[in-house]
N, C-alpha and C positions, 0 to 999 in steps of 0.2 A: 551484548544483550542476548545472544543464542544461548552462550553460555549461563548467564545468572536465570532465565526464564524458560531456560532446559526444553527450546524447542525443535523436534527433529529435521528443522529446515534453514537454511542458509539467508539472512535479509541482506538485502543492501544497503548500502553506505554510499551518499550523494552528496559530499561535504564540496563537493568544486557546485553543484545545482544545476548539472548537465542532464542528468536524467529528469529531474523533476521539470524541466524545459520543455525536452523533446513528448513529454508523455502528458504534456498541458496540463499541469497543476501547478505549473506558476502562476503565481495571484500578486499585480501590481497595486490594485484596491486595498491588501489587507497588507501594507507594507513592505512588498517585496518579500514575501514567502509562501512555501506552498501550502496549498490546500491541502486537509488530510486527506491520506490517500491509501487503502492496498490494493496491490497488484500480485495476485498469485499467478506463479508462471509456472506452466509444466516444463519437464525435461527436455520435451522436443523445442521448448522456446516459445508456445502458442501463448495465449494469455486464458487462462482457466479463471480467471473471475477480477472483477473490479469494482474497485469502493472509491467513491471522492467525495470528500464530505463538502457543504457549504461553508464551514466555519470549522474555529478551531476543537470548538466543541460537538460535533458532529462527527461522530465514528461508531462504526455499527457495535455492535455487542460482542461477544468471544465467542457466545452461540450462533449470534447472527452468520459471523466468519466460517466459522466451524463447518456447520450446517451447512452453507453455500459451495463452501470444496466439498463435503460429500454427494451432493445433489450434482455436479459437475461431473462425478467420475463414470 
């Protein structure tokens, strides 16, 4: 996905659902999967911004994202 949408940041891949656990956005309500969610992480490890949507269709905009890591830096 980094690759085809050429962006200059590393995501992660949760295919065992260890992370989406620990960082609570597992959702037993909607089947057994998580709620959308990002999590921008700075270098140091902190959490620089978070999205968790209510549904599956709830996820901010590219600007919404965007915009929110700039205002963080």
């Amino acid at each position: 996905m980094v690759d085809k949408l050429l962006l200059p940041f590393p995501l992660l891949s949760d295919p065992d659902g260890r992370v989406i656990k620990e960082w609570d956005v597992w959702s037993d309500t909607e089947g057994g999967i998580a709620k959308p969610s990002i999590f921008a992480i700075r270098k140091d490890g902190s959490l620089a911004w978070a999205y968790i949507g209510r549904d599956y269709a709830d996820r901010p905009t590219d600007d919404e994202l965007f915009n929110s890591l700039r205002e963080g830096d």
